[in-house]
N, C-alpha and C positions, 0 to 999 in steps of 0.2 A: 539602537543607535542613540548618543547621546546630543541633543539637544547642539552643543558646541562642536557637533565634529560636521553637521549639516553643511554642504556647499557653501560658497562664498556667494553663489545667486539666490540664497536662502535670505540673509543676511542685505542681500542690495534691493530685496523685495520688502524685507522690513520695513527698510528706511525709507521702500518708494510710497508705499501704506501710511506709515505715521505722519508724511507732508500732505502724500495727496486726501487720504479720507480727514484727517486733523483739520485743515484748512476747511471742508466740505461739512463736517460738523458745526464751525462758528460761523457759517454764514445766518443763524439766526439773531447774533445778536447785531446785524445789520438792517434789520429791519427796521424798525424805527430810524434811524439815519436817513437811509437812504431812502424813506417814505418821507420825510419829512424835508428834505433837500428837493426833491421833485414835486413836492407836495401834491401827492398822488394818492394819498392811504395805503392801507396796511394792503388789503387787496391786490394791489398792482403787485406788487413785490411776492406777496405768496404764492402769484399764480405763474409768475418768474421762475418760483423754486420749483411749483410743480412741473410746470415746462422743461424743466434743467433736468428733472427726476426721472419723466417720461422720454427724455431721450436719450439719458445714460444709459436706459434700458433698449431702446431699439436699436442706437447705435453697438450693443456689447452681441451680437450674434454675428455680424458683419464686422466690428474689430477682431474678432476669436479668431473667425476665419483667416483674416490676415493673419492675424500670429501664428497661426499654425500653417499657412504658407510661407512667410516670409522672415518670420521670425521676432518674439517677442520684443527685442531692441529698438528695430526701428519704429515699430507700432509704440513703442512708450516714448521715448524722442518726439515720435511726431504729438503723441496725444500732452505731454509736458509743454511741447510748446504753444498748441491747442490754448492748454488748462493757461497758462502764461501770460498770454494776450486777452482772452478772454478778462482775464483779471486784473489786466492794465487797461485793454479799453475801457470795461466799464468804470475806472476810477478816473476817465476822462470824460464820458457820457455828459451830454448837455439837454441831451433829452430823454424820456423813461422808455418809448418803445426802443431805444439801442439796446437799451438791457432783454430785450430777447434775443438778440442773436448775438450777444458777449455775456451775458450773466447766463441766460437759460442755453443756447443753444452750442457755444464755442465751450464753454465750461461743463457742457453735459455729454459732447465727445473728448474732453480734455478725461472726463471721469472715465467713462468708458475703455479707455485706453490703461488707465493709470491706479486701477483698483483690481477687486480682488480677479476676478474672471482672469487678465491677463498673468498677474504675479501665480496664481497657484496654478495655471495652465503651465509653464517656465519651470517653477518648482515640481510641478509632477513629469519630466521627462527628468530632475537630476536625481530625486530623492528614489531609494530603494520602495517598490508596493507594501512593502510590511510596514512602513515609515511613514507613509504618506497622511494621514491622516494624525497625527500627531505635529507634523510638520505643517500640515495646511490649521490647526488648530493654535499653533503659535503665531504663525501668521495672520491670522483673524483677530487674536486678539492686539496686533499694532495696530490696526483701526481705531479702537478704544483707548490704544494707550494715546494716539496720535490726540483725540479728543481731548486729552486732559494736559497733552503735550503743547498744543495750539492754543484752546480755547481762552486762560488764563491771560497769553501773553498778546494774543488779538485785544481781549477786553483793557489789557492796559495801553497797549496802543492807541485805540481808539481814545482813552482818556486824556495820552499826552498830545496827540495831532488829531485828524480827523479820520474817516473810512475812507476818503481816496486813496490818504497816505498808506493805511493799512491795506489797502489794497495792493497798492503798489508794490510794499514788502511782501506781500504772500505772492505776488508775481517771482517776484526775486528768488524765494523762496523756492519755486517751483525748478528755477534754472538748476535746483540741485539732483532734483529727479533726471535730469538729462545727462548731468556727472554720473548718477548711479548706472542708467543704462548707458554709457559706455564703457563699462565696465562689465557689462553684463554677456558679451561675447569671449572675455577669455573665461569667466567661471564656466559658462557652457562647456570651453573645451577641455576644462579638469573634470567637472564634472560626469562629462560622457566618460571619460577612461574611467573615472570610479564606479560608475553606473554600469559597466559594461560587463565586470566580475562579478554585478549580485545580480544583473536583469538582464531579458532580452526581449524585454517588452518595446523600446524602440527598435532594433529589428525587424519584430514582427509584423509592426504596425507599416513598415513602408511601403509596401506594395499597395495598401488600400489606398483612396484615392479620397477626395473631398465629398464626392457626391458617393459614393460607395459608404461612410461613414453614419451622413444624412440614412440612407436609404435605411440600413441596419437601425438607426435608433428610433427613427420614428414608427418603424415596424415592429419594436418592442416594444407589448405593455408594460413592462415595469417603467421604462424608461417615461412615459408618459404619469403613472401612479407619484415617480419623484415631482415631476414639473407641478402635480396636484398639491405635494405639502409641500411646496417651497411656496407656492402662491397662497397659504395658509400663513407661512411663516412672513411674507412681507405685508400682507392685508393688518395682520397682529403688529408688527414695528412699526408700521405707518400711522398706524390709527393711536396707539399708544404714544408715540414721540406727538404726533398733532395733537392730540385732545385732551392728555393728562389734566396739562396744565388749566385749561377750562373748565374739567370734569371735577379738580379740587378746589376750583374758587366758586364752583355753583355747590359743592359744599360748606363753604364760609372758610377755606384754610387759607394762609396767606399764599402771596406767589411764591416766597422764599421754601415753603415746601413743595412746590414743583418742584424748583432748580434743587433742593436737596434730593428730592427722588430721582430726575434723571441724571443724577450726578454718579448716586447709588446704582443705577443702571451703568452707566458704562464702566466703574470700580469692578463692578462682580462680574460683568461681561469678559472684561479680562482672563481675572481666572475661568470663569467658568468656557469660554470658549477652546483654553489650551486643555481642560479636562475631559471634554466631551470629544477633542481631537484623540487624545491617549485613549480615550475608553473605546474610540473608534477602532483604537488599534487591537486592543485589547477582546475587544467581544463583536459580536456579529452588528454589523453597524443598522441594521433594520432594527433591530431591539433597540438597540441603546435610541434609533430617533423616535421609537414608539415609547421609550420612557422618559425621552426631552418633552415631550406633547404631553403628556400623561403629568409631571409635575408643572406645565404649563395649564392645563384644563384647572388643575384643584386650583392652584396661585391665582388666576383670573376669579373663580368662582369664591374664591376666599374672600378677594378683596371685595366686590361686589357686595357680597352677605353681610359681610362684618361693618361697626360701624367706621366709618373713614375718618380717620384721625391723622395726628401731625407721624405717631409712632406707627397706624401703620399703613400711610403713604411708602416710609421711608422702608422698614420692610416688604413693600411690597417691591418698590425698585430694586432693592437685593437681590430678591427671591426672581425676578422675570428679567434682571439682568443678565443674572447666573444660565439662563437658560434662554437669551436674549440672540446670539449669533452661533451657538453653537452648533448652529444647523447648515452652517457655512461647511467646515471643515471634513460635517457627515455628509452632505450633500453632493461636495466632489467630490470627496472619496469613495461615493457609491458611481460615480458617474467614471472615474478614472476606474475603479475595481471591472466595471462591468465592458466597457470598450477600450480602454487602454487610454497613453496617455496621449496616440498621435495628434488625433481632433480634438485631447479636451478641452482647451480653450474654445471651439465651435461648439460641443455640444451641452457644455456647462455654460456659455454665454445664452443660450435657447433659454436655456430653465432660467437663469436669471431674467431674460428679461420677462418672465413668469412670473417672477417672483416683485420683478418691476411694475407690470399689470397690478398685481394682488395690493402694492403700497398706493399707487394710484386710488382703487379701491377705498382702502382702507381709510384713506383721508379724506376722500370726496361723499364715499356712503357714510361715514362717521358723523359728516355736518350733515347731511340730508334728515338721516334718520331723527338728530337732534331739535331740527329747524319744522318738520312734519311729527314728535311725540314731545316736546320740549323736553327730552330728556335723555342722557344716554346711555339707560339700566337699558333697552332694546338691542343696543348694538354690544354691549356689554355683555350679556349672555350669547348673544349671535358669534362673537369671540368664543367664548366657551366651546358651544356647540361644533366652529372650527375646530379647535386646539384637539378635541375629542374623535373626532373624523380625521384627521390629520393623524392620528395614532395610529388607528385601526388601516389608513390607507399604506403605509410602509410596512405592515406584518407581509401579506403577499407578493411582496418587491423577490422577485428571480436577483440575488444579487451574485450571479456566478458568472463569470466572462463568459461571453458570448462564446457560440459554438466556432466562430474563426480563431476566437485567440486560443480556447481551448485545446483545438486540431493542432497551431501553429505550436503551443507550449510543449506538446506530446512530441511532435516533429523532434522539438528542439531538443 
């Protein structure tokens, strides 16, 4: 299937990605502002975002659910208007503790609702199983493009008015995500009739119930081996986007090469996330994430070894970009391949917020380890040592549909 023949909720999940994670990437160059308007320090604020982090992820197992009760629309509606307010109050805030319950807590179920778990939950009951993984790997990469779609025109913003104002715009901004999901019920119902001729994996799935779902995956190992290297894959995002930039000015490089490397991170994440979705499709998707880990192990260990310079900062954000979310598009499509698409918004919101634990991680053990060895060659190899175990843990993945969908496909 080509790329432009995908559903029209293909397409309104794009656009709901590129506002809402777009937006969700420049909240760092808010930090100073709004540290320095509160006059609070950098601390307050970061601990804002880790709050806001920590509960995109608890609240995304209990939004899934909903969506796959009630249906993806009105769960992004409600979480758009959520992310909305959220991001109006705090441009009103007169004091710094509001900003947890409108920066961290109303903007991290605004996320939950409005990122990937709900959009590729939605896209896997329209797109055809041979497809799905190709199609959730384009969709991964609007995240990234949203980054470079947003980040540019927030920083100018901020330079013409201030970050309330900008705030206020990216509120605005979000009323667009509410146009898209109302739209997103008639694509469903073209959708199903085209779905209906190549699958009969909605079918099958209706009898099963919500806690029948639960019961099955948490009873599969494998299902438990994914939630292991997804919590690999976010301890490695978290720690890297946090501490880069630290880790090269305690080598003497300017900051200007941070921002050029994680620049070069989201550029190659792009591609590389829609390539690692096709290769999904293409080959046995256990392999291909044991050989995302496997050129993540050598790329971390590279950088480490070799001396750190301005040239190869900059390759190394290429190189760990390229293989930076690509674990998105294999991840549910090992999670939709193995129990269908009924619950996967509930069973792939579980791993995420796995994967949510592991970014926690990633950025609180990153400064410990730093702040108890002065240095962060420990946590640096400790990466390694993940990325490596994270390989070998997806060879044993059972990734064949469960023995109901099996029985029910043979039925059919």
């Amino acid at each position: 299937m080509s790329i432009f023949r995908f559903p029209l909720l293909v397409w309104l999940g794009i656009g709901t990605l590129i506002i809402s994670l777009g937006i969700r990437q420049s909240f760092g160059i808010f930090m100073m502002p709004i540290s320095d308007s509160f006059n609070t320090g950098r601390e307050f604020f970061s601990f804002t975002i880790a709050l806001q982090n920590l509960l995109f992820g608890l609240f995304q197992p209990f939004v899934g659910m909903a969506a796959d009760r009630w249906g993806s629309r009105r769960i992004i509606t409600i979480g758009a208007i959520s992310y909305t307010a959220g991001l109006y109050l705090t441009s009103l805030a007169t004091e710094p503790s509001i900003l947890y319950v409108t920066f961290g807590a109303l903007i991290g179920f605004g996320l939950s609702a409005t990122s990937y778990v709900i959009i590729l939950g939605s896209i896997a009951r329209v797109v055809p199983a041979e497809h799905t993984a190709k199609a959730f790997g384009l969709t991964t990469a609007a995240g990234s493009f949203g980054m470079f779609a947003v980040i540019p025109g927030a920083q100018s913003l901020m330079n013409t008015y201030d970050w309330q104002t900008t705030l206020q715009i990216f509120a605005l901004a979000c009323c667009v995500i509410i146009a898209f999901a109302s739209f997103m019920k008639t694509a469903n119902k073209e959708a199903k009739s085209s779905l209906k001729a190549v699958s009969t994996a909605p079918k099958m799935d209706d009898t099963q119930t919500l806690r029948e779902a639960l019961k099955e995956a948490f009873n599969n190992k494998s299902y438990w081996l994914i939630h292991a290297g997804f919590f690999v894959c976010g301890f490695h995002v978290m720690f890297i986007a946090t501490h880069l930039p630290s880790y090269l000015a305690d080598k003497g490089l300017p900051g200007s090469t941070a921002a050029m490397a994680l620049a070069y991170v989201g550029v190659f994440n792009i591609f590389g996330s829609y390539f690692w979705g096709v290769m999904g499709d293409k080959f046995d998707k256990r392999y291909v994430m044991t050989s995302l880990y496997l050129i993540r192990t050598v790329v971390i260990a590279a950088f480490v070894t070799l001396p750190v310079t301005v040239d190869t900062a900059a390759i190394f954000g290429g190189a760990i970009g390229f293989c930076w979310l690509g674990t998105v598009p294999l991840t549910s499509g090992l999670v939709r391949q193995m129990f269908g698409a009924r619950y996967m918004s509930t069973l792939y919101g579980l791993v995420f917020f796995t994967h949510q634990v592991g970014s926690f991680l990633g950025a609180w053990v990153g400064g410990r380890i730093y702040d108890y060895y002065g240095s962060y060659e420990p946590i640096w190899w400790s990466t390694v040592f993940l990325a490596f175990c994270a390989a070998l843990i997806h060879l044993p993945i059972n990734d064949k549909p469960v023995p109901r969908l099996a029985a029910l496909s043979a039925a059919a």
